[in-house]
TORVO-294712 format. One record per residue: x negated, y negated, z of N, C-alpha, C in turn; residue in one letter. Coordinates in steps of 0.05 Angstrom, whole numbers. Atoms other than C-alpha are relative to their C-alpha. Layout:
N
+--------+--------+--------+--------+--------+--------+--------+--------+--------+------+
!     nX !     nY !     nZ !    caX !    caY !    caZ !     cX !     cY !     cZ ! rest !
+--------+--------+--------+--------+--------+--------+--------+--------+--------+------+
!      X !      Y !      Z !      X !      Y !      Z !      X !      Y !      Z !    A !
...
+--------+--------+--------+--------+--------+--------+--------+--------+--------+------+
//
This chain:
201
+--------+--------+--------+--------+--------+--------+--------+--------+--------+------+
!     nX !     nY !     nZ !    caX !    caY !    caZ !     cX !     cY !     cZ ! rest !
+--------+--------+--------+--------+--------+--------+--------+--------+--------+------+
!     20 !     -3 !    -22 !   -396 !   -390 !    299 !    -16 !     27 !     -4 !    X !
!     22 !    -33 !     10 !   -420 !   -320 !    278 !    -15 !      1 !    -16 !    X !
!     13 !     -4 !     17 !   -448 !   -337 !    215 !    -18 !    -18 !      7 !    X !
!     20 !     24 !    -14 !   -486 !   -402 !    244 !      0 !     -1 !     25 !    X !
!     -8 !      3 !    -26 !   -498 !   -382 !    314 !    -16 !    -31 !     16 !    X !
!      2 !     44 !     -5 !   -530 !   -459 !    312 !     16 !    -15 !      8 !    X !
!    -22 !     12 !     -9 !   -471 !   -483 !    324 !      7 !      3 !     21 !    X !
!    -15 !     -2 !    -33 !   -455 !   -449 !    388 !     -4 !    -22 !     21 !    X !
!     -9 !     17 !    -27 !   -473 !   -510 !    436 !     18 !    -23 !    -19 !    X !
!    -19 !     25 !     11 !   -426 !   -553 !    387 !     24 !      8 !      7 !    X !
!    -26 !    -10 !     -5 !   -373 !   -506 !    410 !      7 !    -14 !     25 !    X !
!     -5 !     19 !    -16 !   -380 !   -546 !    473 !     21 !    -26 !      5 !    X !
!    -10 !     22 !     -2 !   -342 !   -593 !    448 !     35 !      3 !    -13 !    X !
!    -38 !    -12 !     12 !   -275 !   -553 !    427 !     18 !     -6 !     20 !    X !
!    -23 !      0 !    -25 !   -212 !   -572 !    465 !     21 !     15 !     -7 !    X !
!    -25 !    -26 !     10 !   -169 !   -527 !    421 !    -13 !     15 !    -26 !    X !
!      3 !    -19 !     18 !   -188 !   -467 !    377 !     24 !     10 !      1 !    X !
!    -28 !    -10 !      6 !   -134 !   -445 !    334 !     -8 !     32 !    -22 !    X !
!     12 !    -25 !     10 !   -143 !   -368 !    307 !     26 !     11 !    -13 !    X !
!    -29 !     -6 !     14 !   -108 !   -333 !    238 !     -1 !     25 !      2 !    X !
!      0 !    -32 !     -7 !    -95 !   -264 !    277 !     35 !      2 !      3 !    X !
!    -27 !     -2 !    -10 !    -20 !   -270 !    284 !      6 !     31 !      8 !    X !
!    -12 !    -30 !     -6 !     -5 !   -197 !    273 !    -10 !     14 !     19 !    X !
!     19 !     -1 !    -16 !    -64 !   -175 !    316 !      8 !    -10 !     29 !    X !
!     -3 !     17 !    -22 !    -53 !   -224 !    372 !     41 !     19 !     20 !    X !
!    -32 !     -6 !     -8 !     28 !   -201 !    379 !     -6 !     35 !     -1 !    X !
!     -4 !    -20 !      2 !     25 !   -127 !    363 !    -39 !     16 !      7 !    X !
!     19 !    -17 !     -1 !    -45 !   -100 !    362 !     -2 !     15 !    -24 !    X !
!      2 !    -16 !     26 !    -33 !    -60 !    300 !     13 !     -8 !    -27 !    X !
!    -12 !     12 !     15 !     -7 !    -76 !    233 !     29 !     19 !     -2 !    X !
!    -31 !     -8 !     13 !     64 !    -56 !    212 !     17 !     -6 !    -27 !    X !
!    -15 !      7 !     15 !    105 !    -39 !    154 !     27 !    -11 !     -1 !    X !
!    -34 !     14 !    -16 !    170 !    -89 !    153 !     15 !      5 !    -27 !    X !
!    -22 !      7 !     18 !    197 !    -96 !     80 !    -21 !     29 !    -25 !    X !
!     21 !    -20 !     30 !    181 !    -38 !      9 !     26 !    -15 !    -20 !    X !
!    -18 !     11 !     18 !    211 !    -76 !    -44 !     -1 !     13 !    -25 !    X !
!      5 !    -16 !     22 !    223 !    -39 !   -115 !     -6 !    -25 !    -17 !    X !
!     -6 !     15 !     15 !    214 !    -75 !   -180 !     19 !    -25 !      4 !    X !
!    -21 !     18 !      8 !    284 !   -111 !   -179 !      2 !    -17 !     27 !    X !
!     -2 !     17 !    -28 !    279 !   -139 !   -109 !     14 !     20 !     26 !    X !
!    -22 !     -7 !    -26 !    319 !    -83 !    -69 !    -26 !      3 !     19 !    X !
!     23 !     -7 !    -21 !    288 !    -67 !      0 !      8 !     28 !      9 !    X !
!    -17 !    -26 !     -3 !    290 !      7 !     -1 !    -10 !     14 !     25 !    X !
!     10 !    -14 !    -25 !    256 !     19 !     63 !    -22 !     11 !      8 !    X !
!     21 !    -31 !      5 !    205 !     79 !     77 !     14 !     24 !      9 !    X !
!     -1 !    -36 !     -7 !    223 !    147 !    116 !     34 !      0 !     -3 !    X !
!    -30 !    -14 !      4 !    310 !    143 !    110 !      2 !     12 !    -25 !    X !
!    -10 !    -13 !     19 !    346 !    172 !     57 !      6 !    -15 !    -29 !    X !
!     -2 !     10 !     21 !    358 !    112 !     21 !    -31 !     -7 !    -26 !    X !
!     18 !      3 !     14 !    316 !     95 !    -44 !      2 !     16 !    -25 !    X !
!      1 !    -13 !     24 !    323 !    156 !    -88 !    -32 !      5 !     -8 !    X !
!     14 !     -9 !     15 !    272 !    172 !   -140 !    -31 !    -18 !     13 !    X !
!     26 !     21 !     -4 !    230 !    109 !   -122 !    -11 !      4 !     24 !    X !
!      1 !    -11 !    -30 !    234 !    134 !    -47 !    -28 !     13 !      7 !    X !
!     12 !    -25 !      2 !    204 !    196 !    -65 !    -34 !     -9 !     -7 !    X !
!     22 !     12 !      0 !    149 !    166 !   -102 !    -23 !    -16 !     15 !    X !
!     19 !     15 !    -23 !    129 !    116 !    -56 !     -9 !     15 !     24 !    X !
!     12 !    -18 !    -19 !    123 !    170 !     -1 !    -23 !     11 !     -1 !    X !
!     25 !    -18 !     15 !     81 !    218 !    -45 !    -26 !    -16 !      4 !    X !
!     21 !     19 !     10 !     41 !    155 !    -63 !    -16 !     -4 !     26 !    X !
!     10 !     21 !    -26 !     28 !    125 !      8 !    -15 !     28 !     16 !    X !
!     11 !    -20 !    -11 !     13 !    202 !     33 !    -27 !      4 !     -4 !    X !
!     29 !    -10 !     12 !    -44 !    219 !    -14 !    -21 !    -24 !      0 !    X !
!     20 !     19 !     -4 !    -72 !    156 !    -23 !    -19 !    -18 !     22 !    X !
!     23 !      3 !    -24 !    -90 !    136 !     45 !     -9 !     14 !     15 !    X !
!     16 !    -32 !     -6 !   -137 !    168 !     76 !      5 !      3 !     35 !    X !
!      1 !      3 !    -17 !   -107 !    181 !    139 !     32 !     25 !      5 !    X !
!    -14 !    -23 !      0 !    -65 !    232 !    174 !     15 !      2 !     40 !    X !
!    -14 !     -4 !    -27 !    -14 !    251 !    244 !    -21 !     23 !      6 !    X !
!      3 !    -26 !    -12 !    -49 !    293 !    290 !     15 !     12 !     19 !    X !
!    -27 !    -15 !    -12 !    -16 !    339 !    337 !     10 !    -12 !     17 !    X !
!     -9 !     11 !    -20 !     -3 !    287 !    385 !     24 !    -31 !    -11 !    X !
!    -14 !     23 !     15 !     35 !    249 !    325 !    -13 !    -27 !      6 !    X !
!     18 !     27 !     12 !    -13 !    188 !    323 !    -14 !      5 !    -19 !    X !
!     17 !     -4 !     23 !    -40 !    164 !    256 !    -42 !      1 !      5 !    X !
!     25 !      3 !    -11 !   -119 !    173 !    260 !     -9 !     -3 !    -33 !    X !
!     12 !      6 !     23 !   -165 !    162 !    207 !     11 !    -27 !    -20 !    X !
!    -19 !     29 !     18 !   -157 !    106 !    144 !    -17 !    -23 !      7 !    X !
!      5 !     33 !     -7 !   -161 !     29 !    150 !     37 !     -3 !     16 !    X !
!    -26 !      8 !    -15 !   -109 !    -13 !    188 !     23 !     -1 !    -25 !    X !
!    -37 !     -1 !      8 !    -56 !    -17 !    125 !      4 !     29 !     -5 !    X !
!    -13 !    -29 !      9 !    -63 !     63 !    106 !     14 !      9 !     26 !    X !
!    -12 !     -8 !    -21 !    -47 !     69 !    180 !     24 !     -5 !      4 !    X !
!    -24 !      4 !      4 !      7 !     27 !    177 !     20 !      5 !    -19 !    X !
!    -14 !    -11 !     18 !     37 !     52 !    114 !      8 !     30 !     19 !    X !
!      1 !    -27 !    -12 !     26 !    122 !    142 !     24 !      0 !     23 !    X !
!    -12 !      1 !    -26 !     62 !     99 !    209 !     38 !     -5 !     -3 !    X !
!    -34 !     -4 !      6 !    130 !     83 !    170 !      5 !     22 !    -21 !    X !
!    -13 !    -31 !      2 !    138 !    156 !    156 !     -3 !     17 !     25 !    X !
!     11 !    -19 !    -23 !    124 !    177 !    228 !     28 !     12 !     -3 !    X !
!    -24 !    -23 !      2 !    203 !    212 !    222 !      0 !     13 !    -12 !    X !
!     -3 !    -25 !     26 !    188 !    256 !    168 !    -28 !      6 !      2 !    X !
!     31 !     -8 !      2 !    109 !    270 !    190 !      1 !     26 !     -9 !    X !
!     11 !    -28 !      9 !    123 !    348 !    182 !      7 !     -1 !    -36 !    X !
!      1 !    -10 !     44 !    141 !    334 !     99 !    -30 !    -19 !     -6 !    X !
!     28 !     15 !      3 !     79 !    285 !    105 !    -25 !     23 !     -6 !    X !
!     14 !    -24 !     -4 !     41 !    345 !    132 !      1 !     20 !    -28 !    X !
!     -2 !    -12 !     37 !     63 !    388 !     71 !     -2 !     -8 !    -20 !    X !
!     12 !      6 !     22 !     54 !    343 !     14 !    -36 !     -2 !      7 !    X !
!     23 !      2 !     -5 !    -14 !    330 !     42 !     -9 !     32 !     -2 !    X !
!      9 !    -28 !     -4 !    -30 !    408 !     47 !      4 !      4 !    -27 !    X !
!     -9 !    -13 !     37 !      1 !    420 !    -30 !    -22 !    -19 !    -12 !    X !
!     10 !     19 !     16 !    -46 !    370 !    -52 !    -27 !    -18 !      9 !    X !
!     19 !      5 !    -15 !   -111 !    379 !    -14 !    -15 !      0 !    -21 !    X !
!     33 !     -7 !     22 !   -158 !    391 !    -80 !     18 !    -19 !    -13 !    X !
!      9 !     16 !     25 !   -133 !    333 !   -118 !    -19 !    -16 !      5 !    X !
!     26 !     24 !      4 !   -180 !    280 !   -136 !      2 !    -30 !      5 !    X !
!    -12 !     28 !     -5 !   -188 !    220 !   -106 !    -19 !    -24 !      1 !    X !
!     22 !     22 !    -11 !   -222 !    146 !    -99 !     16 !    -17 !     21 !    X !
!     -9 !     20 !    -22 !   -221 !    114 !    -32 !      0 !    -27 !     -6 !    X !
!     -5 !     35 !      4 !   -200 !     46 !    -23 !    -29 !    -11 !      1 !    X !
!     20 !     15 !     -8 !   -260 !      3 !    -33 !     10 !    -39 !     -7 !    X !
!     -5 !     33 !     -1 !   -266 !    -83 !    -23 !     -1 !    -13 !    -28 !    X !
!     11 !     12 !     29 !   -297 !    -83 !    -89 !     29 !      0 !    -23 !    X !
!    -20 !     -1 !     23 !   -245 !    -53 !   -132 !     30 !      2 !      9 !    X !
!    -30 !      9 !    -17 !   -183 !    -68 !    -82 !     12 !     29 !    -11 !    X !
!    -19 !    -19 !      4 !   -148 !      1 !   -101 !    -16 !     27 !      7 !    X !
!      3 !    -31 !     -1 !   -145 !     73 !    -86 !     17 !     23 !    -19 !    X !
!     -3 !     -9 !     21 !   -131 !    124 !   -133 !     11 !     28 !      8 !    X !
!     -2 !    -32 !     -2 !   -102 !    207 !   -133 !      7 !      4 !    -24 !    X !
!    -11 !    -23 !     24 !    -97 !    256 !   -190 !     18 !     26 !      6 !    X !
!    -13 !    -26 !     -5 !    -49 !    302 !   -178 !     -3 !     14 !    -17 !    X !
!     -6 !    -23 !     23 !    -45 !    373 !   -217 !     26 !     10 !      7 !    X !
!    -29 !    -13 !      6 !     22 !    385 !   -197 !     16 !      2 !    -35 !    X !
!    -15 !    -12 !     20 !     78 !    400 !   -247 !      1 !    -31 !    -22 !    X !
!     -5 !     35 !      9 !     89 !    319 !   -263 !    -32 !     -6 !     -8 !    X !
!     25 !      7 !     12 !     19 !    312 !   -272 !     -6 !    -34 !     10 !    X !
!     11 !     20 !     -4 !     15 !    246 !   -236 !    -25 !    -14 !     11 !    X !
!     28 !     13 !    -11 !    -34 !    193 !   -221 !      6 !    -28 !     17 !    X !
!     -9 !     29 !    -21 !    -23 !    148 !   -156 !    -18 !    -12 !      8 !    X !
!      4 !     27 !     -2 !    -41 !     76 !   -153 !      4 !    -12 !     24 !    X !
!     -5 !     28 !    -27 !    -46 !     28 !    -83 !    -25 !    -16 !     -3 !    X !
!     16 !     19 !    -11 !    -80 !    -33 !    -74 !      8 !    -27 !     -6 !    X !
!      5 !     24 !     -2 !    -86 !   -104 !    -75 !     29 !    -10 !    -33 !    X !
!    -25 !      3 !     16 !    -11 !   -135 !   -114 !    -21 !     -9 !    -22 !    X !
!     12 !     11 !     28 !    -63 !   -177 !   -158 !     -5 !     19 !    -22 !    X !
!      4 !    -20 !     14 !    -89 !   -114 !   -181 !      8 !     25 !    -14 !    X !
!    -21 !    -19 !      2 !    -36 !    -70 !   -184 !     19 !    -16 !    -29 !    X !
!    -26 !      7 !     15 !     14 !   -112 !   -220 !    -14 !    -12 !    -25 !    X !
!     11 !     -1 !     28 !    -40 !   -130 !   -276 !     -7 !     13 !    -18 !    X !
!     -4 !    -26 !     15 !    -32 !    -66 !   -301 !     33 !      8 !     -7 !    X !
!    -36 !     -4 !      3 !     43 !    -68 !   -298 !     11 !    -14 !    -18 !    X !
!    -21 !     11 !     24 !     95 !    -81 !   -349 !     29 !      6 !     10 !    X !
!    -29 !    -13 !      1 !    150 !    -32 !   -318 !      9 !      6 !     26 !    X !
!     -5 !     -9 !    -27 !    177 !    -10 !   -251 !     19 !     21 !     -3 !    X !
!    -14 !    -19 !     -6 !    216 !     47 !   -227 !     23 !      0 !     17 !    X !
!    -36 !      3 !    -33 !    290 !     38 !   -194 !     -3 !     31 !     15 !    X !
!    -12 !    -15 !    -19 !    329 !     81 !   -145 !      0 !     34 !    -23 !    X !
!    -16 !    -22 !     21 !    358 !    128 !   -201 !    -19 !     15 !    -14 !    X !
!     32 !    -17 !     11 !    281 !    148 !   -230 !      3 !    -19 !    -27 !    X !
!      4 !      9 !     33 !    298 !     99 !   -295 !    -20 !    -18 !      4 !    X !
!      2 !     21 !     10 !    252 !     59 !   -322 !      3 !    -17 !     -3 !    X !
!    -13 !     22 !      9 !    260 !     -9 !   -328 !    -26 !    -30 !    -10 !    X !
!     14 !     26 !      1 !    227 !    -73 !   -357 !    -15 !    -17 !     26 !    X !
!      4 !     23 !    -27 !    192 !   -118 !   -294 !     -2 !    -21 !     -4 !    X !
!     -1 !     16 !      5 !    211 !   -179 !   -282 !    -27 !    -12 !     19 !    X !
!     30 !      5 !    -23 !    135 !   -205 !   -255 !      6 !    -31 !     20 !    X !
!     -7 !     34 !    -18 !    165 !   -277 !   -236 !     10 !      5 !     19 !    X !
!    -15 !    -13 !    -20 !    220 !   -241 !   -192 !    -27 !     17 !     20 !    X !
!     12 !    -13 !    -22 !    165 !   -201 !   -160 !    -22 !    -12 !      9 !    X !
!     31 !     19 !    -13 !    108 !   -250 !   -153 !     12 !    -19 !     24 !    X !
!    -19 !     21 !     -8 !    164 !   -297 !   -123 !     -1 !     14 !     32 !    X !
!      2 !    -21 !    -24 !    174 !   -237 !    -71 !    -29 !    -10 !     14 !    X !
!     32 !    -11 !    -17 !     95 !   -233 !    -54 !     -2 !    -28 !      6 !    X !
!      5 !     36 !    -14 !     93 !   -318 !    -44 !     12 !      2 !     23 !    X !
!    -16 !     18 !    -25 !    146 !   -318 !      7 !     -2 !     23 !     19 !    X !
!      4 !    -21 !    -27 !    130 !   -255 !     51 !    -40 !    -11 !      0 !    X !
!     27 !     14 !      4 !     55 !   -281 !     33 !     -7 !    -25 !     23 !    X !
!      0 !     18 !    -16 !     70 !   -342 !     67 !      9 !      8 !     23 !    X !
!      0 !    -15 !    -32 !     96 !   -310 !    127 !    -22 !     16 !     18 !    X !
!     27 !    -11 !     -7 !     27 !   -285 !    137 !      6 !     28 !      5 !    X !
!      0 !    -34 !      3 !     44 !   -212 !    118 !    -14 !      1 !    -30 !    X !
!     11 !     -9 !     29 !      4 !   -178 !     75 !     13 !     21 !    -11 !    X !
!    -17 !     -5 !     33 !     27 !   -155 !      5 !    -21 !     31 !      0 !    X !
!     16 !    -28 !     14 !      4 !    -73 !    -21 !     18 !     11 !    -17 !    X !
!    -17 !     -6 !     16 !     32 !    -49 !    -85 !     -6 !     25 !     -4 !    X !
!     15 !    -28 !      7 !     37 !     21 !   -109 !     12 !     10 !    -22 !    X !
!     -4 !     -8 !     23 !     42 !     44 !   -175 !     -5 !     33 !     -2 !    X !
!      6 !    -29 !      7 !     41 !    113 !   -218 !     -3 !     -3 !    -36 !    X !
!     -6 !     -5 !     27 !     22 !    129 !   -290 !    -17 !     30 !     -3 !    X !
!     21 !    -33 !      6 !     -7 !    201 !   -329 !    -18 !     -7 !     -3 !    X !
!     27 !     -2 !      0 !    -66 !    173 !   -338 !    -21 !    -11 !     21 !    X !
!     20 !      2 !    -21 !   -129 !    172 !   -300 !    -18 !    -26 !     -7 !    X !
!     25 !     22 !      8 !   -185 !    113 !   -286 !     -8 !      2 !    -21 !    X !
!     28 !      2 !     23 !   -241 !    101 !   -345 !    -22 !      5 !     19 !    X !
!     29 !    -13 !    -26 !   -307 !    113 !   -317 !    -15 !    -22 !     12 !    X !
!      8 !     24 !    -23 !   -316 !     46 !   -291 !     23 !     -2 !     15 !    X !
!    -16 !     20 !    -19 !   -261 !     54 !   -252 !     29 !    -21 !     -4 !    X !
!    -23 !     21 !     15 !   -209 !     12 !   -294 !     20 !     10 !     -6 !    X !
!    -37 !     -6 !      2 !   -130 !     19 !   -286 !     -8 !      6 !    -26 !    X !
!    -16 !     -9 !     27 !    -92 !     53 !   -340 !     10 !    -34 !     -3 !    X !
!    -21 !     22 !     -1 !    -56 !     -9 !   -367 !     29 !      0 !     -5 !    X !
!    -34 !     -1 !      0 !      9 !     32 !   -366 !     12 !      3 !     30 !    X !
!    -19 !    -16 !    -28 !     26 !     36 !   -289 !     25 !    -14 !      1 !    X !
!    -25 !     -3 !     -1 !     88 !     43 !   -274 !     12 !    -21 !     29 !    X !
!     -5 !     14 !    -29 !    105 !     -6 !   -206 !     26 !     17 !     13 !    X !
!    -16 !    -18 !    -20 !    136 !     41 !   -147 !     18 !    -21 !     18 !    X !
!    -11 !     28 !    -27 !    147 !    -22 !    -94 !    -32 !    -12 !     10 !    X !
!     29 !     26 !    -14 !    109 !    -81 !    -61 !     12 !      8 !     30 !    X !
!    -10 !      1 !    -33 !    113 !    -71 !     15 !    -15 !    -21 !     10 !    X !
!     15 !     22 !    -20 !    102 !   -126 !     60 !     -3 !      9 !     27 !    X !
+--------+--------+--------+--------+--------+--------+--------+--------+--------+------+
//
């Protein structure tokens, strides 16, 4: 009806409109429910469990969206998933607050529709480069993932695509976030070594 407002006296004739807002309709806001690593665990966001991959995905989800607690602890700024990423670390907002402050001059590209991902260069000591956006895009640069323990490991992509079908079909949406040392090309184009942090649904 919005794109053909021609149609509006045909709407006349609806006895049931059915609308795909689920999350929207029940909550009002989006929410993070599941962060899955590589191998399938579900390591959470702001507790203790997770380890190395924890850490990462924190870092990752801090810098890369563009969005921040103000003093009244609500997320402001962003889109609706940086908010909701952002929103499952509201128990640890004051280390939020500090990686965000250590790591005000790196370099960054906002999320855009076009190229589904957002990007940071860190100059810290690690020298990383954090990856979010869209699983298609994310995980076509992937070969490897990162456990609990910080190792390395092979990815199994069937095991993790398998993941993104069946929380997919629950009408939650899928955001992956990766890390590797190197930066974009100058169009823009993944490294093709990232590293896969977790898929959160």
């Amino acid at each position: 009806l919005a794109k053909k407002p021609a149609k509006i006296p045909e709407a006349g004739n609806l006895q049931m409109l059915c609308t795909d807002k689920t999350g929207t309709l029940t909550y009002g806001f989006m929410q993070a429910i599941y962060n899955f690593t590589g191998n399938g665990d579900d390591i959470g966001f702001a507790d203790k469990n997770g380890g190395y991959a924890k850490e990462l995905f924190i870092k990752n989800v801090v810098m890369t969206c563009d969005c921040a607690f103000d003093s009244a602890g609500n997320v402001v700024g962003g889109n609706l998933t940086g908010r909701a990423l952002l929103l499952s670390l509201e128990s640890i907002a004051a280390e939020v607050a500090i990686i965000q402050q250590e790591n005000s001059s790196a370099q960054r590209i906002p999320f855009n529709s076009k190229d589904k991902f957002s990007a940071v260069k860190t100059f810290d000591d690690d020298k990383l480069c954090y990856y979010l956006g869209a699983p298609e895009i994310i995980l076509d640069k992937v070969k490897e993932f990162i456990d609990v323990d910080g190792k390395v490991k092979k990815l199994n992509k069937k095991l993790i695509q398998k993941l993104i079908k069946e929380n997919a079909q629950k009408s939650m949406r899928m955001v992956a976030t990766a890390y590797s040392k190197r930066w974009v090309d100058d169009n823009n184009e993944l490294p093709d070594d990232l590293v896969l942090i977790s898929v959160v649904a």
